[in-house]
C-alpha positions in Angstrom: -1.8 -27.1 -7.6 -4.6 -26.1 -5.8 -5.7 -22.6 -5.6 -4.7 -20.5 -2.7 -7.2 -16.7 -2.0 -5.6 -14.4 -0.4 -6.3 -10.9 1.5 -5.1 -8.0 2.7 -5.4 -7.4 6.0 -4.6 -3.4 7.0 -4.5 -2.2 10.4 -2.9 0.1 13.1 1.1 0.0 13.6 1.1 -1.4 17.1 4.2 0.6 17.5 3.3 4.2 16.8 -0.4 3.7 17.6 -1.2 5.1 14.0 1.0 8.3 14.3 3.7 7.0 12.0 6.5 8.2 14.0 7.8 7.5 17.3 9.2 9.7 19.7 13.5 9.5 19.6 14.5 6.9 22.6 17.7 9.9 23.4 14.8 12.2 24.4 12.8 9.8 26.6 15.8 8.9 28.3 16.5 12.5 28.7 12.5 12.9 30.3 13.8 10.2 32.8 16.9 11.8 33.6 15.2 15.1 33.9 11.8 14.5 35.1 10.9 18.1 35.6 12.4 19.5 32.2 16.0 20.3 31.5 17.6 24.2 30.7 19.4 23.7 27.4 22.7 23.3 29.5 21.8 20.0 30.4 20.6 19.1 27.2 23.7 20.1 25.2 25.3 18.0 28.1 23.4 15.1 28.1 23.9 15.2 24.0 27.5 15.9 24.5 27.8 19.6 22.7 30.4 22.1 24.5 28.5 25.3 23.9 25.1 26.5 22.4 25.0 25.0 19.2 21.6 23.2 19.4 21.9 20.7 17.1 20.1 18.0 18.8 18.6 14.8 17.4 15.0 15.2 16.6 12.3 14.7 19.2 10.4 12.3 16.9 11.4 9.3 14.7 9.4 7.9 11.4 8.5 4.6 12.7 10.0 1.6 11.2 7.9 -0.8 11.5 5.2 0.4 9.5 7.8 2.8 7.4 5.9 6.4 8.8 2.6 5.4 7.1 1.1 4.3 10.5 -1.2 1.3 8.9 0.5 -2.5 8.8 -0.7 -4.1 5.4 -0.3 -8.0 5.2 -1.6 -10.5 3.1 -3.3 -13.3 5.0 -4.8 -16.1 3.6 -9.0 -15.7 3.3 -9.5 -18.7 5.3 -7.3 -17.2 8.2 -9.4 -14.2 7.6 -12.7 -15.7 7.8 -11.9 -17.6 11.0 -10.7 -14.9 12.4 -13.7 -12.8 11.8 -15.9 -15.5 13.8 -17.1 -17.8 10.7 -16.3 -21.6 10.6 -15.5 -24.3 8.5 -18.2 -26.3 6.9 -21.3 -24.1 8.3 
């Protein structure tokens, strides 16, 4: 079996742009619904609560894809690497 090289290859989470969290879809929808801010009436509403108990979801989410740490890591085979870094086969 022929031998296979491998690297890792470590970027940004497209996702969360490198933050590692994401803000909480609920609160974007909320911004759309409420484009100029809401009173916490509204947002108890919107979040179904009766009175003031402000127990609402958070604002932001750790980001799944890259699980909060805001870098992907994948191994990638060092050929795949190499032409993607511009160099070519045989030269």
């Amino acid at each position: 079996m022929a031998m296979q090289y491998v690297v890792k290859q470590i970027g940004e989470c497209p996702e969360c742009a490198g933050k590692g969290w994401i803000q909480n879809p609920q609160w974007l929808e909320l911004g759309v619904k409420y484009p100029h801010g809401a009173s916490y009436e509204q947002i108890n509403e919107y979040f179904g609560f009766e009175q003031e108990v402000y127990r609402w979801p958070p604002e932001q989410l750790d980001c799944a894809e890259c699980e909060a740490m805001g870098r992907i890591e994948r191994e990638v085979s060092l050929l795949d690497a190499l032409r993607e870094l511009g160099f070519e086969e045989g030269k």
